[in-house]
C-alpha positions in Angstrom: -5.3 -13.3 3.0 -8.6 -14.7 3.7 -12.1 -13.4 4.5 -12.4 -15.4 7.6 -8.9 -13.3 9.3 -10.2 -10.8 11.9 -7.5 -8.0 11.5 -9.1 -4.5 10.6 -8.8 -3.4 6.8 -8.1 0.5 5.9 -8.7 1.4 2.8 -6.1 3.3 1.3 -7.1 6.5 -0.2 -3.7 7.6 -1.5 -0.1 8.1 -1.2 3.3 9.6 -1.4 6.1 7.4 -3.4 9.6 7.8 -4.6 13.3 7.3 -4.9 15.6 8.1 -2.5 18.8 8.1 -5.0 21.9 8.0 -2.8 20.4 5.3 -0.6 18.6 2.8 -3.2 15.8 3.0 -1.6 12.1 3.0 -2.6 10.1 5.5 0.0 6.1 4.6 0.1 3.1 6.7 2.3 -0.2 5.2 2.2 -2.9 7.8 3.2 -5.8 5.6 5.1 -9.3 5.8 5.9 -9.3 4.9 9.6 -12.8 5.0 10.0 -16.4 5.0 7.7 -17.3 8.8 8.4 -14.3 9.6 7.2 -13.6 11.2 3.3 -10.7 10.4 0.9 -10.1 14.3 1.4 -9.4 13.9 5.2 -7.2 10.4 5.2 -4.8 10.0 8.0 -1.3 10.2 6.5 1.1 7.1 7.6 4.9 7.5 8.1 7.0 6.2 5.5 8.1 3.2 4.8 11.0 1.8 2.7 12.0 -0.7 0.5 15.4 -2.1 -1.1 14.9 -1.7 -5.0 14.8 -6.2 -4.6 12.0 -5.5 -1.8 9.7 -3.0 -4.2 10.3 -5.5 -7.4 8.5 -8.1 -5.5 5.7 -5.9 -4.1 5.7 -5.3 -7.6 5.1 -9.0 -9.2 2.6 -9.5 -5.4 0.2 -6.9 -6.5 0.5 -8.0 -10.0 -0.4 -11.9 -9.5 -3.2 -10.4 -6.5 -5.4 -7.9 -9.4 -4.7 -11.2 -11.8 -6.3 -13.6 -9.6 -9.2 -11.0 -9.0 -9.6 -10.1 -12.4 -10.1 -13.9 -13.5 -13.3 -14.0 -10.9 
């Protein structure tokens, strides 16, 4: 992602995440600030979203090589 793309960021203020055994599944809410006024305390709550075991793995290693590249700078 670069600074120059025009898409809105929301800055995620929490979340809800798990297992969900009998399916292999990785379950994932972000709770989002949707809009400057708004507090950490008050974030919007998303729906859940899910991810194959392979899928969360490589969200994983994404977020690993992202905070890596940031903490270089």
């Amino acid at each position: 992602m670069s600074e120059d793309d025009n898409e809105s960021i929301y800055p995620i203020a929490n979340w809800d995440i798990g297992p969900i055994e009998e399916h292999q599944l990785v379950v994932f809410r972000p709770h989002f600030i949707s809009s400057p006024e708004q507090t950490a305390e008050d974030a919007e709550v998303s729906r859940y979203y899910a991810l194959t075991v392979t899928q969360a793995k490589e969200l994983k290693e994404a977020l690993e090589t992202a905070i890596m590249m940031l903490e270089k700078k």
